[in-house]
DORORO-804006 format. One record per residue: residue number from 1; residue in three letters; y, z, x of N, C-alpha, C in turn. Coordinates in nm, 2 decimals. Atoms other than C-alpha are relative to their C-alpha. Layout:
<recs>
REC, NUM, ALA, Y, Z, X, Y, Z, X, Y, Z, X
...
</recs>
This chain:
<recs>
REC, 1, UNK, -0.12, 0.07, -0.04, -2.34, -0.21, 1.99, 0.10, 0.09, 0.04
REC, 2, UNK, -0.10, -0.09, -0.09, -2.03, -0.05, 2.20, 0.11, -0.06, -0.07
REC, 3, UNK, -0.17, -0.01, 0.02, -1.71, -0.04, 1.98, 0.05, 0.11, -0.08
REC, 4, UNK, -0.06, -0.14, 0.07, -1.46, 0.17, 1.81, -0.01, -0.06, -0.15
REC, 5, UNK, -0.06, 0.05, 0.14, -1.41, 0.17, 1.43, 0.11, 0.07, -0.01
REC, 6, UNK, -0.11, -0.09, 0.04, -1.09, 0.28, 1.31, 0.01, -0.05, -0.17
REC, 7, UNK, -0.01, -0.03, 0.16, -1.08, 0.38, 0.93, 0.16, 0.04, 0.00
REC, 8, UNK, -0.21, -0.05, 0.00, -0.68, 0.40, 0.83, 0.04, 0.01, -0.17
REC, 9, UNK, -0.04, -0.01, 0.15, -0.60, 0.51, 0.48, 0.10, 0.13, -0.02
REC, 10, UNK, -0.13, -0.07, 0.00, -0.27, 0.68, 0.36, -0.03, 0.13, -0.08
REC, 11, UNK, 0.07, -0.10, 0.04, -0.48, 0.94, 0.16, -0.03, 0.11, 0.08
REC, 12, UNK, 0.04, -0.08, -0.06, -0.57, 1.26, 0.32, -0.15, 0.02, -0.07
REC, 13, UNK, 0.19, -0.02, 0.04, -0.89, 1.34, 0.08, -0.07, -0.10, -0.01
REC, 14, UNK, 0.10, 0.06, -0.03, -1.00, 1.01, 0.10, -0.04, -0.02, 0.17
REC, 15, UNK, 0.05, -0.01, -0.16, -1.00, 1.02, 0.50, -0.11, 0.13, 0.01
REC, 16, UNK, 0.11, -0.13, -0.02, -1.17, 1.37, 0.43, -0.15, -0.06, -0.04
REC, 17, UNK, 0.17, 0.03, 0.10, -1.43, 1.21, 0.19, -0.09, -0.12, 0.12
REC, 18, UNK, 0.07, 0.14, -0.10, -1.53, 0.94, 0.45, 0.02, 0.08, 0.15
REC, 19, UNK, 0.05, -0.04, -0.09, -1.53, 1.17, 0.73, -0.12, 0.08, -0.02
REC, 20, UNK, 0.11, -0.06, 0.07, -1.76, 1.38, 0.53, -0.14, -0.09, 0.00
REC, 21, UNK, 0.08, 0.08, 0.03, -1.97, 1.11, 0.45, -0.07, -0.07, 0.08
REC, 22, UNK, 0.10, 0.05, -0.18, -2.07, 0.95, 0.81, 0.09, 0.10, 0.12
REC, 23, UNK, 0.06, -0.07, -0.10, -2.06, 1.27, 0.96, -0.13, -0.04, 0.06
REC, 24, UNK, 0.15, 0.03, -0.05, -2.32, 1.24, 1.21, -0.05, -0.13, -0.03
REC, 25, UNK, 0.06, 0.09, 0.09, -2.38, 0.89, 1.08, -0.05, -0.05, 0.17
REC, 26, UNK, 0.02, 0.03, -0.12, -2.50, 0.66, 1.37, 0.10, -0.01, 0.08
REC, 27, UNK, -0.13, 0.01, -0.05, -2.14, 0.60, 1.47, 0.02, 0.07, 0.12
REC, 28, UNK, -0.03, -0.14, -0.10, -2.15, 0.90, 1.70, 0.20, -0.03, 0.00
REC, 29, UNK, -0.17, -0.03, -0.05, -1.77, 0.93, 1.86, 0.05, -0.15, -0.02
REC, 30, UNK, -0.04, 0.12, 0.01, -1.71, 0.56, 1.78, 0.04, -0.06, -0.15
REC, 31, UNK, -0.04, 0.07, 0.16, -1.59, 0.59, 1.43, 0.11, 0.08, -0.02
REC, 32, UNK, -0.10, -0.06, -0.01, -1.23, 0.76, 1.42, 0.10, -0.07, -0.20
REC, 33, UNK, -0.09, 0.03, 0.17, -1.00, 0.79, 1.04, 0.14, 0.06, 0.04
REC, 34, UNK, -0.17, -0.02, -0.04, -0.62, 0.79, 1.08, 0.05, 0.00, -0.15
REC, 35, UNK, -0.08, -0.02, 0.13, -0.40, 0.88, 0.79, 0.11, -0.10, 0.03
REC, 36, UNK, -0.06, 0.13, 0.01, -0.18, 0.56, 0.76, 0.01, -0.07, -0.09
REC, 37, UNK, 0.03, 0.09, 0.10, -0.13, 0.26, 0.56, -0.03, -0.17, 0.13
REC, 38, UNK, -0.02, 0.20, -0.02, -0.16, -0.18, 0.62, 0.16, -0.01, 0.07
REC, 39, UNK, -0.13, 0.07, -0.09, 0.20, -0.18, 0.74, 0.05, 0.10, 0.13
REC, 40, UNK, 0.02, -0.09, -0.10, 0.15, 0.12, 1.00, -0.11, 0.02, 0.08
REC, 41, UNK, 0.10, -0.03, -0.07, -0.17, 0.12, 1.14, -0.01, -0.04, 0.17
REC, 42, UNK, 0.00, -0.04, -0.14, -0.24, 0.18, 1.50, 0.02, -0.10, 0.07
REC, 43, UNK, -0.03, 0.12, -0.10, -0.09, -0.07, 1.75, -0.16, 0.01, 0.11
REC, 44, UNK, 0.12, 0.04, -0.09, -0.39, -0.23, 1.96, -0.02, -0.13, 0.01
REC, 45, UNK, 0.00, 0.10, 0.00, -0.56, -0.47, 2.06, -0.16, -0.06, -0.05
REC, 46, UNK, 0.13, -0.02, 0.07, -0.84, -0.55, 1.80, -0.07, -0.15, -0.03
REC, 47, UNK, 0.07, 0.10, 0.01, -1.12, -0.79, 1.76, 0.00, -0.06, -0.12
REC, 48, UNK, -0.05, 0.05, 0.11, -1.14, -0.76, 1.41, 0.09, 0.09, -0.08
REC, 49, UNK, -0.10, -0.11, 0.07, -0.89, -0.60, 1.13, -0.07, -0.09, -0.15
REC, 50, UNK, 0.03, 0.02, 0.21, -1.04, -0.59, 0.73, 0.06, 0.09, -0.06
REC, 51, UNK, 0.00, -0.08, 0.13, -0.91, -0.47, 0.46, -0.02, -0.01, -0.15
REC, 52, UNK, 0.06, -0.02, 0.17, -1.06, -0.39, 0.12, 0.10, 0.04, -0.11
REC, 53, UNK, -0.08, -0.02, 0.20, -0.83, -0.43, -0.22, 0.14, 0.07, 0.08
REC, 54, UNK, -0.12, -0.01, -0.01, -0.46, -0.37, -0.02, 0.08, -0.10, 0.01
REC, 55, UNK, -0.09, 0.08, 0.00, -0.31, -0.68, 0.02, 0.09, -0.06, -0.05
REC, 56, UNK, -0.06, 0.03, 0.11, -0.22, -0.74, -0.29, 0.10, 0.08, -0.04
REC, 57, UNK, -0.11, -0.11, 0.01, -0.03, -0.42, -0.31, 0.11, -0.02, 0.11
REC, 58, UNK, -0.12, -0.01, -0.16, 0.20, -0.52, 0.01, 0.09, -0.07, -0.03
REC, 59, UNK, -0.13, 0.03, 0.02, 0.55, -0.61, -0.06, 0.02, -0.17, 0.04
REC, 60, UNK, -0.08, 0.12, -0.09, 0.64, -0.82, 0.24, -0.15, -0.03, 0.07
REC, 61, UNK, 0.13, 0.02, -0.06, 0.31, -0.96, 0.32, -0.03, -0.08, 0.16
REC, 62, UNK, -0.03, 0.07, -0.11, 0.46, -1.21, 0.60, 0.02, 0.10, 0.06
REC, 63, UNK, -0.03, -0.12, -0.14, 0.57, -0.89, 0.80, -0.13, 0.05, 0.03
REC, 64, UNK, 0.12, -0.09, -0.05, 0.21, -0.74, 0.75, -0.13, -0.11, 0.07
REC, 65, UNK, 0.13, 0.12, -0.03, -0.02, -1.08, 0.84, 0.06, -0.01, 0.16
REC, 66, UNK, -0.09, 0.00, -0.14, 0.26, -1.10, 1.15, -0.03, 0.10, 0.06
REC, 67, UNK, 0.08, -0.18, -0.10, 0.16, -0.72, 1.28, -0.17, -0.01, 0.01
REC, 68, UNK, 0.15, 0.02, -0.09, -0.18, -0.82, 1.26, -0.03, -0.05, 0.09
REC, 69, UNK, 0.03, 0.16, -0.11, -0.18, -1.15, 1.44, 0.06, 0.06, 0.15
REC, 70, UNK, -0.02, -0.07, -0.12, -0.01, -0.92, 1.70, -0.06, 0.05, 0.05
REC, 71, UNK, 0.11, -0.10, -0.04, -0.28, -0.70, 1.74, -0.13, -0.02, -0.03
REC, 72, UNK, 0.13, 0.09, -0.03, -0.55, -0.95, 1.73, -0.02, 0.00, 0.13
REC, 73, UNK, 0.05, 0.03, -0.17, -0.73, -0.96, 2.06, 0.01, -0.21, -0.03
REC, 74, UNK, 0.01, 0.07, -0.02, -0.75, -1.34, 2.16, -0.14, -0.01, -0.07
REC, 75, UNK, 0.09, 0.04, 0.09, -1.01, -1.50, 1.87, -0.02, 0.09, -0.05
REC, 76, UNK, -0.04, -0.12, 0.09, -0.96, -1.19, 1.66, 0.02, -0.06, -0.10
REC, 77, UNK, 0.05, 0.07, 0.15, -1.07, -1.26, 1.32, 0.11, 0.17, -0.10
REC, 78, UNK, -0.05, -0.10, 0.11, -0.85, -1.08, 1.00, -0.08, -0.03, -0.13
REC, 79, UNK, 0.08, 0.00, 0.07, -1.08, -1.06, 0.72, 0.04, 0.12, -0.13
REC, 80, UNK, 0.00, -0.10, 0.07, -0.96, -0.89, 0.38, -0.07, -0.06, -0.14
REC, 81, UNK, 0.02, -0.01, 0.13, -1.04, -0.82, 0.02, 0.11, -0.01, -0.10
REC, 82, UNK, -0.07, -0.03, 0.05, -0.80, -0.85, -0.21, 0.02, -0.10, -0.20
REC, 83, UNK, 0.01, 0.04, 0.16, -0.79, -0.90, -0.64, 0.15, -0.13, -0.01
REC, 84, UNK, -0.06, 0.11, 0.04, -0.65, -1.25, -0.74, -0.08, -0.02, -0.15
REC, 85, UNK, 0.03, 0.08, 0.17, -0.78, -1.27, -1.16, -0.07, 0.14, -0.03
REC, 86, UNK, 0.05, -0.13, 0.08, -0.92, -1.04, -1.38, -0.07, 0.12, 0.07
REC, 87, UNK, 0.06, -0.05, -0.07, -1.10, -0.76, -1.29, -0.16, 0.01, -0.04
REC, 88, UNK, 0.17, 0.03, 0.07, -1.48, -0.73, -1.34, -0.02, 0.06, -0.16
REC, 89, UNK, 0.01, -0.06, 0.10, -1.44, -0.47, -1.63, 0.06, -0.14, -0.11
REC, 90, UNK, -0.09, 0.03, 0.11, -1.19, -0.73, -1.81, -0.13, -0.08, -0.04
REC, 91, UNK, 0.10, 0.07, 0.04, -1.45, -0.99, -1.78, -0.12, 0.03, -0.12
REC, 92, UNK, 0.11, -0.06, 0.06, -1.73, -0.78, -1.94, 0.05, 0.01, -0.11
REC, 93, UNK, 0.00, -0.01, 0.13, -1.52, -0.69, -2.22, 0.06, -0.12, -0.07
REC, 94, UNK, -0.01, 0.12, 0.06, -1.42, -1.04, -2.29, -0.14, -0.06, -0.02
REC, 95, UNK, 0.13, 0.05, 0.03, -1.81, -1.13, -2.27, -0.05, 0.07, -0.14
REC, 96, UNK, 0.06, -0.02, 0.10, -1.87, -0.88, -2.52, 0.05, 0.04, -0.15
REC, 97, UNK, -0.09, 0.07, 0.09, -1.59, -0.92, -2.74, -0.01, -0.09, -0.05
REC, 98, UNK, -0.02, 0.08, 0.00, -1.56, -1.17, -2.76, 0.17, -0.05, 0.02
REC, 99, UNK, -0.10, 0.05, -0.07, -1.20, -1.39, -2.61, 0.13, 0.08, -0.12
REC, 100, UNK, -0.15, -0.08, 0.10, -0.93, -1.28, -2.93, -0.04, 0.13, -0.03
REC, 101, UNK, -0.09, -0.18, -0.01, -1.02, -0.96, -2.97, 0.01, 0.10, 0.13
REC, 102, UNK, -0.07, -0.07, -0.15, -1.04, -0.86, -2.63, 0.17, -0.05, 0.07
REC, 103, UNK, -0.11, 0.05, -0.01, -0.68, -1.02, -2.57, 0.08, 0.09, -0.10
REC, 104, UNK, -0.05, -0.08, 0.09, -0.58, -0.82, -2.89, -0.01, 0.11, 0.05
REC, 105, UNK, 0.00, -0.14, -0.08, -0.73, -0.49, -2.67, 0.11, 0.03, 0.12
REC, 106, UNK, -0.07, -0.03, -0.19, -0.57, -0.55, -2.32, 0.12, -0.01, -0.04
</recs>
């Protein structure tokens, strides 16, 4: 398939670790990482935009859903990830706690 990826994270060693990591991958010249965050990333005009576990961290979340929908191409899908309830760990240790004394832990 013929597109770009753009990787955007405000980390410098995690842009290193994930250029490291699909070096050479199939991507060839079509997989680019920018040091940025969700409320800076690269003005365009993009098909899709995902993001994994930030949305929940974003302040003003109407300014950042609004900067995307700008830089939606026409039928340009936004697709994220983002923690709404426990996390998997809490779960597990309320399974094997049992409910009061994992509530007594956390």
């Amino acid at each position: 398939s013929e597109g770009l990826v753009i990787g955007v994270d405000p980390d410098k060693e995690r842009i290193k670790i994930a250029q490291q990591k699909y070096q050479g991958d199939h991507f060839g010249n079509r997989l680019q990482f920018l040091e940025g965050s969700s409320e800076n990333f690269p003005e365009g005009n993009y098909d899709i935009i995902f993001s994994n576990h930030v949305v929940h961290w974003i302040e003003d979340k109407g300014a950042l859903f609004k900067k995307v929908c700008e830089n939606l191409s026409p039928g340009g899908r936004f697709a994220f990830v983002a923690v709404t309830g426990p996390s998997p760990i809490d779960v597990v240790i309320h399974q094997l706690l049992g409910e009061r004394r994992a509530r007594a832990i956390l």
